[in-house]
N, CA, C and O atoms as CSV, one atom per row, in Angstrom:
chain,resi,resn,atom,element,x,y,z
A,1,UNK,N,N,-57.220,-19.559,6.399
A,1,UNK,CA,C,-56.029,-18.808,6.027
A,1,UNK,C,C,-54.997,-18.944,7.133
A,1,UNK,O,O,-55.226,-18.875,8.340
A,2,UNK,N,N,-53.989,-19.119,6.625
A,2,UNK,CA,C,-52.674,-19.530,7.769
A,2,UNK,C,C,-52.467,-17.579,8.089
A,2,UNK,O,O,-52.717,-16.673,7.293
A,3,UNK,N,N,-52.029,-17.488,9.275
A,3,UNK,CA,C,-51.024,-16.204,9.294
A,3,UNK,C,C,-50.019,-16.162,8.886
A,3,UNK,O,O,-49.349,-15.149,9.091
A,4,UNK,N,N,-49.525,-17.171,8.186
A,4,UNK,CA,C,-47.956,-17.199,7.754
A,4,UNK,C,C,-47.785,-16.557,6.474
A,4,UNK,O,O,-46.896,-15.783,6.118
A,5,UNK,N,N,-49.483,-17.317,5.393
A,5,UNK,CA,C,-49.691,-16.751,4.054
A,5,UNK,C,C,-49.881,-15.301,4.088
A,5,UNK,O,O,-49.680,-14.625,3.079
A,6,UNK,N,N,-50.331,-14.690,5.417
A,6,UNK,CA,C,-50.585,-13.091,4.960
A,6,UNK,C,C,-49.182,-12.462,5.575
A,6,UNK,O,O,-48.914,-11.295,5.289
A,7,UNK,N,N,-48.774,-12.809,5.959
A,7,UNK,CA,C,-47.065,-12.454,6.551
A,7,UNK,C,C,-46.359,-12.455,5.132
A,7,UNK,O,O,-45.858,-11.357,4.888
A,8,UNK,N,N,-46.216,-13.247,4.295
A,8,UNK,CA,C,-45.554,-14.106,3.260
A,8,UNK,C,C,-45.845,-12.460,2.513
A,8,UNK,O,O,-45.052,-11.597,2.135
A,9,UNK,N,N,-47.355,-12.526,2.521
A,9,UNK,CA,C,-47.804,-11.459,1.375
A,9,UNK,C,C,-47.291,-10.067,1.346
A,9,UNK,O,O,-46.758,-9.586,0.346
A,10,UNK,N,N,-47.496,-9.299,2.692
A,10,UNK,CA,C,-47.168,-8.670,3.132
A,10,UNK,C,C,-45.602,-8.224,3.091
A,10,UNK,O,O,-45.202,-7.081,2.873
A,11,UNK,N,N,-45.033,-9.041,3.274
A,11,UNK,CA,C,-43.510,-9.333,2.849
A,11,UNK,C,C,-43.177,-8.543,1.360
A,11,UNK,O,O,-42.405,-7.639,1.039
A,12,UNK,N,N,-43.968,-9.204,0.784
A,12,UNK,CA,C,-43.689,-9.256,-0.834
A,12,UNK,C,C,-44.224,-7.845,-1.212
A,12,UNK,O,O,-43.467,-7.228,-1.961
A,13,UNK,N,N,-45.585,-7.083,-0.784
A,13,UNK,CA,C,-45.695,-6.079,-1.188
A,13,UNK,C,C,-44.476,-4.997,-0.788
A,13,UNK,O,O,-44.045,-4.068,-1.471
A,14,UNK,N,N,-44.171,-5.323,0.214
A,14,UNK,CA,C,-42.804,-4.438,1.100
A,14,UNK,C,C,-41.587,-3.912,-0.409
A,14,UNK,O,O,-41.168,-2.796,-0.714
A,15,UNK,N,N,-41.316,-5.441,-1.122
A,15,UNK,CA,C,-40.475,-5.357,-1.968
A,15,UNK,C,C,-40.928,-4.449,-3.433
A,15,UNK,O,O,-40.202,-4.138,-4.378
A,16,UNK,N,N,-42.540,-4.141,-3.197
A,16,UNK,CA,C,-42.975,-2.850,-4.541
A,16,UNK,C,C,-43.176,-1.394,-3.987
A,16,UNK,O,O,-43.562,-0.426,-4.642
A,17,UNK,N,N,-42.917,-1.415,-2.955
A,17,UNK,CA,C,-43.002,-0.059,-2.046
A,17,UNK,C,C,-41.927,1.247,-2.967
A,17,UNK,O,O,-40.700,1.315,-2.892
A,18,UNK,N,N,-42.820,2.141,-3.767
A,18,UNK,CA,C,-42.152,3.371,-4.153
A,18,UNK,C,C,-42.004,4.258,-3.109
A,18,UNK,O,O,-43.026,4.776,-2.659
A,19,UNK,N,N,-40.491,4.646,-2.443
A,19,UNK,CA,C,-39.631,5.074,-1.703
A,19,UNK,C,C,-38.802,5.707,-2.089
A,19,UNK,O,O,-37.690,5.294,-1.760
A,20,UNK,N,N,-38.826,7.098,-3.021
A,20,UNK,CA,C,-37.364,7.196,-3.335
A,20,UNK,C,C,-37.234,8.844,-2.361
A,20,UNK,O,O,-36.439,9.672,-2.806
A,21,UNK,N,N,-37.852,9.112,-1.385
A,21,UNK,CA,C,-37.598,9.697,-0.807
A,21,UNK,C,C,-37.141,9.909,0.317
A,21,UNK,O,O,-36.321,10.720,0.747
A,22,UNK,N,N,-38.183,8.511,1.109
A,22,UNK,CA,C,-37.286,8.550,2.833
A,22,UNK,C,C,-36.987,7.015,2.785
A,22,UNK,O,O,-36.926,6.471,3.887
A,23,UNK,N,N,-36.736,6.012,1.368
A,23,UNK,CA,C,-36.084,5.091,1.449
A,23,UNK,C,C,-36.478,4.332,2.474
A,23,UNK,O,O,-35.568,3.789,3.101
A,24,UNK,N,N,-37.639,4.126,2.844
A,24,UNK,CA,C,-38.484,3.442,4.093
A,24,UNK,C,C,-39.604,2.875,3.672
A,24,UNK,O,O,-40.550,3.659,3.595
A,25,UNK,N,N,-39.839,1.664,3.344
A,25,UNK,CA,C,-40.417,0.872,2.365
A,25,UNK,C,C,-41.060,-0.333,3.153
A,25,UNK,O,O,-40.416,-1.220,3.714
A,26,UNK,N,N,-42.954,-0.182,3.085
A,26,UNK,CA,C,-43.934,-0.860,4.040
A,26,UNK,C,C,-44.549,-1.476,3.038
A,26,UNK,O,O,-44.770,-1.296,1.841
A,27,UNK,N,N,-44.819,-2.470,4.104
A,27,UNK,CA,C,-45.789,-3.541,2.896
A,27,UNK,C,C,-47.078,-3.910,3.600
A,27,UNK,O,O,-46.883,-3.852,4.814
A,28,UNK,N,N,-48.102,-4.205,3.362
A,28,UNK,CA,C,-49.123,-4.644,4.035
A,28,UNK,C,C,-50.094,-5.662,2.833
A,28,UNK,O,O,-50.257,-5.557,1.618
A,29,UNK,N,N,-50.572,-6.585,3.803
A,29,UNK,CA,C,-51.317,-7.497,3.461
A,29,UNK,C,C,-52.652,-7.343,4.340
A,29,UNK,O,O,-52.471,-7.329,5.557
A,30,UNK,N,N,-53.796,-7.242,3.935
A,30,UNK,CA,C,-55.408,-7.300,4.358
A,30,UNK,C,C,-56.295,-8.816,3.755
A,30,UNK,O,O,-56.496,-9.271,2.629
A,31,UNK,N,N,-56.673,-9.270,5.174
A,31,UNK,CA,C,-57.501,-10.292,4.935
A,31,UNK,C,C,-58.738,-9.759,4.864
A,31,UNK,O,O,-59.039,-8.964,5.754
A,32,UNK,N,N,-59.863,-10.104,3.666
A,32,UNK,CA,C,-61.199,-10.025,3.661
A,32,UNK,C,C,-61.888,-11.059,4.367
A,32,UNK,O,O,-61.473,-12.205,4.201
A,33,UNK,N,N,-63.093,-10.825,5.300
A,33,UNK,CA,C,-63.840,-12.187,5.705
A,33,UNK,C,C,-64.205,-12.983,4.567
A,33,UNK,O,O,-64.720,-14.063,4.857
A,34,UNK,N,N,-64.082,-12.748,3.448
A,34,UNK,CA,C,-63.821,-14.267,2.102
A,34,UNK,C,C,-62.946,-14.805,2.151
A,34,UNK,O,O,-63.108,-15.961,1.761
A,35,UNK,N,N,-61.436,-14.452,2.624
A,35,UNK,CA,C,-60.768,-15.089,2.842
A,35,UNK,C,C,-59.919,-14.526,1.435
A,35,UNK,O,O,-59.288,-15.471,0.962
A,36,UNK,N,N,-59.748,-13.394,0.724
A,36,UNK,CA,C,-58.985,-13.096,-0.149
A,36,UNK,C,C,-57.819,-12.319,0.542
A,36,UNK,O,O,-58.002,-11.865,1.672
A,37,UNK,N,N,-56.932,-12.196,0.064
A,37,UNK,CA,C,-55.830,-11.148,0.131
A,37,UNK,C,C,-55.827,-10.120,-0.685
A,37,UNK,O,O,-56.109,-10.121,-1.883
A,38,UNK,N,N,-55.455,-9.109,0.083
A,38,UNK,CA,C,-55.348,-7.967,-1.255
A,38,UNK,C,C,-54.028,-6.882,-0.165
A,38,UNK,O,O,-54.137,-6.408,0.965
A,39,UNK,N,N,-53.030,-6.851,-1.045
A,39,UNK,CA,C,-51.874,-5.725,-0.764
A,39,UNK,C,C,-51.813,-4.760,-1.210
A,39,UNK,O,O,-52.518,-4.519,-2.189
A,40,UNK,N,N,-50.775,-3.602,-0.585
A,40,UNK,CA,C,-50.354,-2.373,-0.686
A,40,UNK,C,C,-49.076,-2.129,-0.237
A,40,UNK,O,O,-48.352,-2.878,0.420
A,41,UNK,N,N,-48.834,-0.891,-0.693
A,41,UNK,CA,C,-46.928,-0.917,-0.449
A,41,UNK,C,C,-47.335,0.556,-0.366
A,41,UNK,O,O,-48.411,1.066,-0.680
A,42,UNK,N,N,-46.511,0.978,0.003
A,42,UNK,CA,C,-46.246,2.934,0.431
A,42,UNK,C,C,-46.013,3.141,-1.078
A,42,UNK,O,O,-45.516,2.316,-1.845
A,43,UNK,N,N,-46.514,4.548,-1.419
A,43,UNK,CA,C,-46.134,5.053,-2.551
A,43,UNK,C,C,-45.982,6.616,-1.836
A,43,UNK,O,O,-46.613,7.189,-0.949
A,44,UNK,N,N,-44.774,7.008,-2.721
A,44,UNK,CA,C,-44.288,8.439,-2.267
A,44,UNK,C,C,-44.591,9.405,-3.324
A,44,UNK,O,O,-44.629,9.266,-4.547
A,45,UNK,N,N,-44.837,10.604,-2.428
A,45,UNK,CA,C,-44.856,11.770,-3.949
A,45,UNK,C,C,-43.724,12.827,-3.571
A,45,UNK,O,O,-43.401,13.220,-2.451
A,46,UNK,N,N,-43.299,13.117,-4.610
A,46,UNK,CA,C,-42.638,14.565,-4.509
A,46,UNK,C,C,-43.104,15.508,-3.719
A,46,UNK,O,O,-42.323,16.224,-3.092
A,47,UNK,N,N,-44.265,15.632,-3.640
A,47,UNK,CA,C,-45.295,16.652,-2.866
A,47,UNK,C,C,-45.725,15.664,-1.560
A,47,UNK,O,O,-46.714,14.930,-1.563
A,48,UNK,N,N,-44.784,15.802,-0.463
A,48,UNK,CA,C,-44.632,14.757,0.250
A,48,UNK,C,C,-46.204,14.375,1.022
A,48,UNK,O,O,-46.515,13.197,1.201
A,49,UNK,N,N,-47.076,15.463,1.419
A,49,UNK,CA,C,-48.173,14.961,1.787
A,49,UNK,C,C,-49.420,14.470,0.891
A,49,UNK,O,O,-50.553,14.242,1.317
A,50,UNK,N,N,-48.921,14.340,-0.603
A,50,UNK,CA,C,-49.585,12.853,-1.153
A,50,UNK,C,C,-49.008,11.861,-1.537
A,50,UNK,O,O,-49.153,11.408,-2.672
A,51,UNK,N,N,-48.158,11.296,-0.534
A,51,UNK,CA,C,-47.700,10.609,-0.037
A,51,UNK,C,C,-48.790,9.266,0.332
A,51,UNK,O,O,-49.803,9.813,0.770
A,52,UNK,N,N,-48.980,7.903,0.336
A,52,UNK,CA,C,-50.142,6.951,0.365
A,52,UNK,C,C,-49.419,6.194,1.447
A,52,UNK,O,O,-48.236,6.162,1.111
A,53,UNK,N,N,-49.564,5.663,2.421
A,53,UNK,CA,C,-49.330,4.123,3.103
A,53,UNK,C,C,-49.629,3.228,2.456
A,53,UNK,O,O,-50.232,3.292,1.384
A,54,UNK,N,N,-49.088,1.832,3.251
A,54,UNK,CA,C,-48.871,0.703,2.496
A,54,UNK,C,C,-50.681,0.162,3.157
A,54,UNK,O,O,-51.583,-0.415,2.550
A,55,UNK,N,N,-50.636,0.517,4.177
A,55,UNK,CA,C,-52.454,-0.010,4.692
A,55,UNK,C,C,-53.379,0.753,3.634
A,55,UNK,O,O,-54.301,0.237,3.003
A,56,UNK,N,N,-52.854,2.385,3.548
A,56,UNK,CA,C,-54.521,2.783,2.715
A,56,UNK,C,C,-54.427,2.271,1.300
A,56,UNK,O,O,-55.439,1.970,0.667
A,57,UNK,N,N,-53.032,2.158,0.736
A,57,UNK,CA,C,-53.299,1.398,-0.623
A,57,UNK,C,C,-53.917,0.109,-0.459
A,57,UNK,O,O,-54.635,-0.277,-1.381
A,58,UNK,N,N,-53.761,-0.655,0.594
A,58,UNK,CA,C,-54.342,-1.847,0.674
A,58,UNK,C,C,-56.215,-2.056,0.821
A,58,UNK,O,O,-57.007,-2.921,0.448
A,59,UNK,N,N,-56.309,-0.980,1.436
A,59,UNK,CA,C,-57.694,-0.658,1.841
A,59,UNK,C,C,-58.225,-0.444,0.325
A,59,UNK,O,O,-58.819,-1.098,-0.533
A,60,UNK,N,N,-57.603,1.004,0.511
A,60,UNK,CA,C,-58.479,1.663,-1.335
A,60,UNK,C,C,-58.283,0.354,-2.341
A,60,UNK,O,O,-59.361,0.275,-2.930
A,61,UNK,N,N,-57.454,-0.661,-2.792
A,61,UNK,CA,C,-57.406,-1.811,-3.272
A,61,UNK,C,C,-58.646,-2.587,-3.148
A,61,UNK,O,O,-59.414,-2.786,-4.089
A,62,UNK,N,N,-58.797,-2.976,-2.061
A,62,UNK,CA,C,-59.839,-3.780,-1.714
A,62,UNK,C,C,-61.072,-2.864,-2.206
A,62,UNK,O,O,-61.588,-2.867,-3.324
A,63,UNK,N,N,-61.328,-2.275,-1.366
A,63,UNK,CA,C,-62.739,-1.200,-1.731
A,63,UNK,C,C,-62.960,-1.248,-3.170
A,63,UNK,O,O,-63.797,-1.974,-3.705
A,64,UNK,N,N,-62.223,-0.494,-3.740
A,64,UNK,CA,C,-62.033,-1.198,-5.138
A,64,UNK,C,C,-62.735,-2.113,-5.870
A,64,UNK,O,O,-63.634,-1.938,-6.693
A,65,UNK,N,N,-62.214,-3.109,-5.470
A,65,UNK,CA,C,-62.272,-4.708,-5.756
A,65,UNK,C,C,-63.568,-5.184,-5.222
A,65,UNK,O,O,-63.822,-6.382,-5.340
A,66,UNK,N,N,-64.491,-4.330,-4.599
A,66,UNK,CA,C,-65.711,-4.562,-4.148
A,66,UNK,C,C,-65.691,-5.461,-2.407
A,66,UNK,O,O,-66.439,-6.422,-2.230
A,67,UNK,N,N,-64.713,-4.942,-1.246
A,67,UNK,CA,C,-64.350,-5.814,-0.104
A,67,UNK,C,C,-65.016,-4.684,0.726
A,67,UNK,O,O,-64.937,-3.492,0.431
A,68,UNK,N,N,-65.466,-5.026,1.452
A,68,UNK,CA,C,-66.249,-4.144,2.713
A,68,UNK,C,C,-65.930,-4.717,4.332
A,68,UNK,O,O,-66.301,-4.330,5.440
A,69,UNK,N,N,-65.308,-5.508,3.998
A,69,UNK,CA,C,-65.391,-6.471,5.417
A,69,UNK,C,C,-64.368,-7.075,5.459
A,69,UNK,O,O,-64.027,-7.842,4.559
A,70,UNK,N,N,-63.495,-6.792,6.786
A,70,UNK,CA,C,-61.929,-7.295,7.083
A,70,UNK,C,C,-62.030,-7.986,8.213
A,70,UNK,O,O,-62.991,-7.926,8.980
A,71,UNK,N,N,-60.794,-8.836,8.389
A,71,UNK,CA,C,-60.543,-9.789,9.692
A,71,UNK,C,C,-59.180,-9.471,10.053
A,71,UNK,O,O,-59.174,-9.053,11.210
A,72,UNK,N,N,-58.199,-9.490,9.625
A,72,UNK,CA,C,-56.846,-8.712,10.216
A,72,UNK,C,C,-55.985,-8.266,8.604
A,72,UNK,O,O,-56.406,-8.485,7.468
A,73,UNK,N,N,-54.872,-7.690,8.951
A,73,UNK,CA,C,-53.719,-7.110,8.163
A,73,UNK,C,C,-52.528,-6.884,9.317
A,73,UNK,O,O,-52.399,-6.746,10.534
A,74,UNK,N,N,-51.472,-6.968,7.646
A,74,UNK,CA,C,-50.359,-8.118,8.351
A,74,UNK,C,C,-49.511,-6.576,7.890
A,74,UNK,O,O,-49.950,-6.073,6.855
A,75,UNK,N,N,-48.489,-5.908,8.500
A,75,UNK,CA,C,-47.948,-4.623,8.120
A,75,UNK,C,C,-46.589,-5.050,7.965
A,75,UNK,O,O,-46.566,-6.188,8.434
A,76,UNK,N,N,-45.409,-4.735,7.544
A,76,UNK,CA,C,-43.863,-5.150,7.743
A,76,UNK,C,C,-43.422,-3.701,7.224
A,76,UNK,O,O,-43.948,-2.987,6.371
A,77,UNK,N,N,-42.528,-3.542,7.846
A,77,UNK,CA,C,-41.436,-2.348,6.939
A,77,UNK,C,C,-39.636,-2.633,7.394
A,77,UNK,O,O,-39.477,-3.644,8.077
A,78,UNK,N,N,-38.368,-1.845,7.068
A,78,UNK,CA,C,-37.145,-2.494,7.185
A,78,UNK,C,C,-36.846,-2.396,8.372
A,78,UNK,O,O,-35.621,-2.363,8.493
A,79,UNK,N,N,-37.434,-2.326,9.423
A,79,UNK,CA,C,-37.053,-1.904,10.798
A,79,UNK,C,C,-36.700,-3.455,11.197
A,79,UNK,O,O,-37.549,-4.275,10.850
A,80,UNK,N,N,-35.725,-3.874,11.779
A,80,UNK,CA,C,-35.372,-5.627,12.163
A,80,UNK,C,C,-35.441,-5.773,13.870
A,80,UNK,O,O,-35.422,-6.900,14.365
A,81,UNK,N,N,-35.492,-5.026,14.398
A,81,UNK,CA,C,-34.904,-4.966,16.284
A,81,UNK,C,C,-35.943,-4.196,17.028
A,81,UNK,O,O,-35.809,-3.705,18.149
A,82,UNK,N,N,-37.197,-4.147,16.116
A,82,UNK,CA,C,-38.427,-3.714,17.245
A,82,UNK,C,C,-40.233,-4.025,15.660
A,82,UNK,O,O,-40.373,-3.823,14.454
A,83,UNK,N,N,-40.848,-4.412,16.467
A,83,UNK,CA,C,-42.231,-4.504,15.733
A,83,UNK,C,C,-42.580,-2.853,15.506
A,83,UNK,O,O,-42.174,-2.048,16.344
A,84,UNK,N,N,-43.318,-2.422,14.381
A,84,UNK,CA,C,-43.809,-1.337,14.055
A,84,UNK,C,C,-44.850,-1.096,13.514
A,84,UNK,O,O,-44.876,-1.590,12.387
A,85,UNK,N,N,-46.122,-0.335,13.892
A,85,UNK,CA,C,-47.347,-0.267,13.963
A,85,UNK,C,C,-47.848,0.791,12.676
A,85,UNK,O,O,-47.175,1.723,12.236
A,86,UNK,N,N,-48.677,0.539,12.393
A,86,UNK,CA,C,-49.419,1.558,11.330
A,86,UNK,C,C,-49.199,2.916,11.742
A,86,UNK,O,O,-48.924,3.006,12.939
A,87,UNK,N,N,-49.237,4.017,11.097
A,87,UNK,CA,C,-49.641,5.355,11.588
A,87,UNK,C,C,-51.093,5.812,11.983
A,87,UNK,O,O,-52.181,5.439,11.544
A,88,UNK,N,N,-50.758,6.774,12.990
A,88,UNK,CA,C,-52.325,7.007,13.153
A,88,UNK,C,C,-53.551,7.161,11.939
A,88,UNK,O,O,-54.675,6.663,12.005
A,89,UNK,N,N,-52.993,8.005,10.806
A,89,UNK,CA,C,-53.769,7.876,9.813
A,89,UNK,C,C,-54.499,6.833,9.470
A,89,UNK,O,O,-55.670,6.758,9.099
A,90,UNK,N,N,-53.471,5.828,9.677
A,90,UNK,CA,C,-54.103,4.217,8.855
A,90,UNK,C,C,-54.831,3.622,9.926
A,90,UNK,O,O,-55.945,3.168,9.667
A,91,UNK,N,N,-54.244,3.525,11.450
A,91,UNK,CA,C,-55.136,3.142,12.317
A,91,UNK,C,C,-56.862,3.376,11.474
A,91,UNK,O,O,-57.745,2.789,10.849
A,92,UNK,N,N,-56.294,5.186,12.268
A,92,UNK,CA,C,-57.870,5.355,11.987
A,92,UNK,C,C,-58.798,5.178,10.290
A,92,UNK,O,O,-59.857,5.745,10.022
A,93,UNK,N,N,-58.056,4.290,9.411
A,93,UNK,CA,C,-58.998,4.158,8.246
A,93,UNK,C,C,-59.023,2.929,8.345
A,93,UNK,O,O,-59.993,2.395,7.808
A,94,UNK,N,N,-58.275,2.253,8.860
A,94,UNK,CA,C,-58.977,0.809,9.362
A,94,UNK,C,C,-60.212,1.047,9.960
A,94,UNK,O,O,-61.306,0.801,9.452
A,95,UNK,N,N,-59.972,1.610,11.226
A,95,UNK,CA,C,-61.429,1.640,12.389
A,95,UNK,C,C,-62.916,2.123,11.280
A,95,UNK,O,O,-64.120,2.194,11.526
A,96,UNK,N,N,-62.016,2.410,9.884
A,96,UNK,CA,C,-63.671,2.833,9.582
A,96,UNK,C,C,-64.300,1.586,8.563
A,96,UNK,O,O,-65.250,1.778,7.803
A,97,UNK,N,N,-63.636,0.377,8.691
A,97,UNK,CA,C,-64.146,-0.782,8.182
A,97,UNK,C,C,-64.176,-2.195,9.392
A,97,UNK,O,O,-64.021,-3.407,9.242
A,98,UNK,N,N,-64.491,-1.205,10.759
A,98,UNK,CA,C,-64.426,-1.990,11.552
A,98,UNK,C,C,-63.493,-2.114,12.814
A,98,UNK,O,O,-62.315,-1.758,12.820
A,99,UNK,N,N,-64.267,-2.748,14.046
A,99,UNK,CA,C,-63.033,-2.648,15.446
A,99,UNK,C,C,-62.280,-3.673,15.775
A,99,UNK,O,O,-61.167,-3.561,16.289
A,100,UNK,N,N,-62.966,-4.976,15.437
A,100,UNK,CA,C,-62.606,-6.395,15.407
A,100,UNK,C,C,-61.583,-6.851,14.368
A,100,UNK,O,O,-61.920,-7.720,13.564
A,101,UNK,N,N,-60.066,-6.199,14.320
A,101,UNK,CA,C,-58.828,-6.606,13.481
A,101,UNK,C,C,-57.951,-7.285,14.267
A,101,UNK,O,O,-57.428,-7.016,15.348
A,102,UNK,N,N,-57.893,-8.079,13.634
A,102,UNK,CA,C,-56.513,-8.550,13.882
A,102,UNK,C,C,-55.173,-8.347,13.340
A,102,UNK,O,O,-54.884,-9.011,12.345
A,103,UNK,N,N,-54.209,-7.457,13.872
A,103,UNK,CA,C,-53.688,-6.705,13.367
A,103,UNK,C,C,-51.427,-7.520,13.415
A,103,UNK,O,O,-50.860,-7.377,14.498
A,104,UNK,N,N,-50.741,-8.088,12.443
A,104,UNK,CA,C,-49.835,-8.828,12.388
A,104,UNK,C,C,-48.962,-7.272,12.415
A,104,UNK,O,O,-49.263,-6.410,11.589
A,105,UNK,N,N,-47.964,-7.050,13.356
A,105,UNK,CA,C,-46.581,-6.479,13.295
A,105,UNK,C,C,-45.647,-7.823,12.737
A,105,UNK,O,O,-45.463,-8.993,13.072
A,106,UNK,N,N,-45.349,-7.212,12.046
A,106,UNK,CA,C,-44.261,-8.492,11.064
A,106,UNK,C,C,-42.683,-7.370,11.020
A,106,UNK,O,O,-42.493,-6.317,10.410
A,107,UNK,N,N,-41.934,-8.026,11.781
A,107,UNK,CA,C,-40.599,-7.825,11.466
A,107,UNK,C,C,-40.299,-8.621,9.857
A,107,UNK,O,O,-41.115,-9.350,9.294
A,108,UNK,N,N,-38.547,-8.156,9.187
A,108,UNK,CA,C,-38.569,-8.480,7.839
A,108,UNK,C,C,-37.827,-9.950,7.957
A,108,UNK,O,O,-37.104,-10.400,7.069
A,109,UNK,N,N,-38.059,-10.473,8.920
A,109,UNK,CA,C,-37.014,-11.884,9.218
A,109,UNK,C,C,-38.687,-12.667,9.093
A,109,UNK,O,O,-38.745,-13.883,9.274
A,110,UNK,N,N,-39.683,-12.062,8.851
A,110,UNK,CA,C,-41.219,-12.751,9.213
A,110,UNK,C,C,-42.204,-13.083,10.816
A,110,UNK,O,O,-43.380,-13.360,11.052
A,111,UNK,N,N,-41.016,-12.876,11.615
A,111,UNK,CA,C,-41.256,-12.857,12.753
A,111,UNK,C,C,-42.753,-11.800,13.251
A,111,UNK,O,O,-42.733,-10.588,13.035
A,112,UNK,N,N,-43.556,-12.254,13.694
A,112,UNK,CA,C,-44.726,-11.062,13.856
A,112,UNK,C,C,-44.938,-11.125,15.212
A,112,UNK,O,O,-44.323,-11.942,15.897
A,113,UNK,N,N,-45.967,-10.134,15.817
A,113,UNK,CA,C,-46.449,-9.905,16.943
A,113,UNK,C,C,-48.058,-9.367,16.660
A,113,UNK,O,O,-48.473,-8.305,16.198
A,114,UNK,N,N,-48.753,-10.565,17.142
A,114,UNK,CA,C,-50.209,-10.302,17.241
A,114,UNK,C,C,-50.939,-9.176,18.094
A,114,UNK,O,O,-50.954,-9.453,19.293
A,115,UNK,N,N,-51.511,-8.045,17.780
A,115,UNK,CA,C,-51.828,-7.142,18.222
A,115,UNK,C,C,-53.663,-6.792,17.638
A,115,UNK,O,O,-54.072,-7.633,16.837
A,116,UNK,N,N,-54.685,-5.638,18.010
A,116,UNK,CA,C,-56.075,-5.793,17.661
A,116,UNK,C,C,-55.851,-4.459,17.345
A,116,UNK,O,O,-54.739,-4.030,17.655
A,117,UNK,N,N,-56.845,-3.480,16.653
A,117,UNK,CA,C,-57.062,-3.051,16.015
A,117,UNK,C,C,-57.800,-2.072,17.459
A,117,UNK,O,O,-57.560,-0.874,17.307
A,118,UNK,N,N,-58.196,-2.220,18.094
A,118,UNK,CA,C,-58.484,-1.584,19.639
A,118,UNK,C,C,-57.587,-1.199,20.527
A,118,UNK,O,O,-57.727,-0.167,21.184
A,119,UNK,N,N,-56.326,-2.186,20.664
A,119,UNK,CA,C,-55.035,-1.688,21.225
A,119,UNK,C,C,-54.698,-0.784,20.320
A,119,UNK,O,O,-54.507,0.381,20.669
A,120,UNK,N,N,-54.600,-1.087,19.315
A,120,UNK,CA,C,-53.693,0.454,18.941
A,120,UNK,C,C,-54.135,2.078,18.592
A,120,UNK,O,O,-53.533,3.087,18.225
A,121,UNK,N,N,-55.690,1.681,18.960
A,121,UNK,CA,C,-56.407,2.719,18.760
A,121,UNK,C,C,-57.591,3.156,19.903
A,121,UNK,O,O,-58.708,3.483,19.503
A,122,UNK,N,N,-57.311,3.141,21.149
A,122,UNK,CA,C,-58.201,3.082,21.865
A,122,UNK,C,C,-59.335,4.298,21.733
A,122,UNK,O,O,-59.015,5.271,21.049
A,123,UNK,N,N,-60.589,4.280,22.333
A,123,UNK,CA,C,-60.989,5.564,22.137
A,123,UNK,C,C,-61.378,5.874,20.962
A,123,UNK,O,O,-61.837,7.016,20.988
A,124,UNK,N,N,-61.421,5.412,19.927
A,124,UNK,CA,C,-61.064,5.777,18.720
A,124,UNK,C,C,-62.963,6.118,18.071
A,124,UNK,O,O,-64.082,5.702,18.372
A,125,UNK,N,N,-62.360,7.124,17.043
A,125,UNK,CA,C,-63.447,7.761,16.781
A,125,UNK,C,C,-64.456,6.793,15.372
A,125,UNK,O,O,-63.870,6.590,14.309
A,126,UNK,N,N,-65.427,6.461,15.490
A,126,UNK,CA,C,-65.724,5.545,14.523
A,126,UNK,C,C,-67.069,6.223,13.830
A,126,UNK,O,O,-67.571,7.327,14.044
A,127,UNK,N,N,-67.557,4.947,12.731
A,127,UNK,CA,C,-68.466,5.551,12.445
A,127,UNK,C,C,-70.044,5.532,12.514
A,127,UNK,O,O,-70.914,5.951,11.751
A,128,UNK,N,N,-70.075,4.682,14.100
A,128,UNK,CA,C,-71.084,4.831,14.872
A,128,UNK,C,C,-71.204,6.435,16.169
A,128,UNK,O,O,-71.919,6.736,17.124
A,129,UNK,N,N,-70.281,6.927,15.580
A,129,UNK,CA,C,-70.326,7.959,16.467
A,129,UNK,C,C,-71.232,9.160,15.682
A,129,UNK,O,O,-71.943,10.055,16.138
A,130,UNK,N,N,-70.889,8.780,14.322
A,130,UNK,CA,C,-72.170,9.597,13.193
A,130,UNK,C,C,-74.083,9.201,13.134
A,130,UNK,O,O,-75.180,9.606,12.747
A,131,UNK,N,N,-73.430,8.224,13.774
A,131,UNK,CA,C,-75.619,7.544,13.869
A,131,UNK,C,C,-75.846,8.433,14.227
A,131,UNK,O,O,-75.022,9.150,14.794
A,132,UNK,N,N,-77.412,8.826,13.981
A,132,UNK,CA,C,-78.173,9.718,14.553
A,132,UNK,C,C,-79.504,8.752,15.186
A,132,UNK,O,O,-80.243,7.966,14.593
A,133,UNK,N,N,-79.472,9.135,16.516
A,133,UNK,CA,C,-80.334,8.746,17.496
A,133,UNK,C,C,-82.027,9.349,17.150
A,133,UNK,O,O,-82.945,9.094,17.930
């Protein structure tokens, strides 16, 4: 898989992003270790805290679709003059399909910045912290 194709994707979900509230419209693309794509776009509610990200639709998508196992996701939203990172929320529902992401900040010109899934979440609470010894 090129990084360009999940940039590309990512892109494109950006453009189905339901926004009609804070008009701030994210797209994300998730690679499965099969090598599929599967996207998400922000969906907004009236009742603003069920409200979805463009990562957990991408996640709950996949899961879905029967995917358990990721290698990076590619995020974009309209911001042009700085890279912009998941929210903590999504961080942390990534970390629960894993620490090893490779994680694409994609400006909307396609331009990205390679970042891990550990930088942006250090510390982070997982779900080896539930094993019982």
């Amino acid at each position: 898989m090129a990084v360009a194709e999940l940039v590309a994707k990512c892109l494109q979900a950006r453009e189905m992003a339901y926004c009609p509230y804070s008009h701030f419209p994210v797209g994300a693309a998730i690679l499965t270790s099969g090598g599929t794509i599967i996207t998400g776009c922000n969906v907004e509610n009236a009742s603003y805290g069920l409200t979805v990200c463009a990562e957990r639709t991408a996640i709950q998508r996949a899961v879905a679709e029967g995917h358990r196992s990721f290698t990076a996701i590619a995020v974009t939203c309209d911001i042009k003059d700085s890279f912009v990172g998941p929210c903590g929320a999504c961080r942390q529902v990534l970390m629960e399909f894993g620490t090893e992401w490779d994680i694409y900040l994609t400006k909307p010109d396609g331009s990205y910045k390679k970042t891990s899934l550990r930088d942006l979440l250090p510390l982070a609470f997982s779900p080896a912290h539930l094993a019982k010894d």
